[in-house]
N, C-alpha and C positions, 0 to 999 in steps of 0.2 A: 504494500500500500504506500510506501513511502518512497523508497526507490524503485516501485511500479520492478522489478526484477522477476522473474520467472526462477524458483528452485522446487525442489523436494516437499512436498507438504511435511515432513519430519522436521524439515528447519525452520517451519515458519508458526509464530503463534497466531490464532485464533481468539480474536476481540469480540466483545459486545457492549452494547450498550445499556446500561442497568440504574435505573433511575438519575440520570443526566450526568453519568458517569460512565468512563471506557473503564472495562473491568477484561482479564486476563481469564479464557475459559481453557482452563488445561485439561480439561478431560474432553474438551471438542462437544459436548453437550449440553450448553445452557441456550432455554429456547433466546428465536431472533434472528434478525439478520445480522452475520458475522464478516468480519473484513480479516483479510490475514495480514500479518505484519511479522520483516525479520526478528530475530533479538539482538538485534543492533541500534543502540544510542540514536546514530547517525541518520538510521531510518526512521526512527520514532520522532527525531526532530523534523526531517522532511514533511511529513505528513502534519505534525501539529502546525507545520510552517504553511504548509497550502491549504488545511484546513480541512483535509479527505477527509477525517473522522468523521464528522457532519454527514459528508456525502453520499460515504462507504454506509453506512449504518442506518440513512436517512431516517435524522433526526432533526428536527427543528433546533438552532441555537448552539452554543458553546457547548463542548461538553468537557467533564473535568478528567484529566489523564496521571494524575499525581499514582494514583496506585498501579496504572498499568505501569507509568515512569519507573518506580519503586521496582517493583519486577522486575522488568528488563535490565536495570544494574546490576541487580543478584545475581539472576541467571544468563546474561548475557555472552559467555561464553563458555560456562558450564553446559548450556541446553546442544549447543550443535557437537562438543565434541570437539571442534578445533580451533585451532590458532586462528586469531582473526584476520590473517592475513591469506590463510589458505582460506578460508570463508567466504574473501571477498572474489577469489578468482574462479568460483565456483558458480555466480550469480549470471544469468542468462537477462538481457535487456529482451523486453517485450517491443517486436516489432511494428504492432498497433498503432 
């Protein structure tokens, strides 16, 4: 969602939006519409920066992303496995 990248659904988290808040659904089951996002910082800022959340999710207005934020530093490169530099050379741009 944020670097629009094409990978592995294994490397990418599953968001929603839960009373006017982006929440982290790690079991891939809370009802809704869900947008997927890397675990990467740099992705999470893109998308707060263009403002998908809203779009992806269609939701009317701001929504608060402090706890999905929170998340993705924790697990941010514990979730894929590797080194963030082999991470990045791995991400496919969508030709769209």
């Amino acid at each position: 969602m944020g670097c629009r990248a094409r990978t592995l659904p294994s490397e990418l988290l599953r968001v929603v939006a839960v009373d006017g808040s982006v929440v982290p659904d790690l079991r891939r089951r809370l009802p809704g519409r869900g947008a997927w996002l890397h675990f990467d910082l740099e992705c999470l800022r893109n998308a707060e920066r263009r403002r998908a959340f809203s779009r992806a999710l269609r939701v009317q207005g701001a929504l608060d992303v402090a706890s999905l934020r929170e998340h993705v530093e924790r697990q941010g490169e514990l979730a894929t496995g590797q080194p963030r530099g082999q991470q990045a050379s791995r991400k496919q741009v969508d030709p769209s």
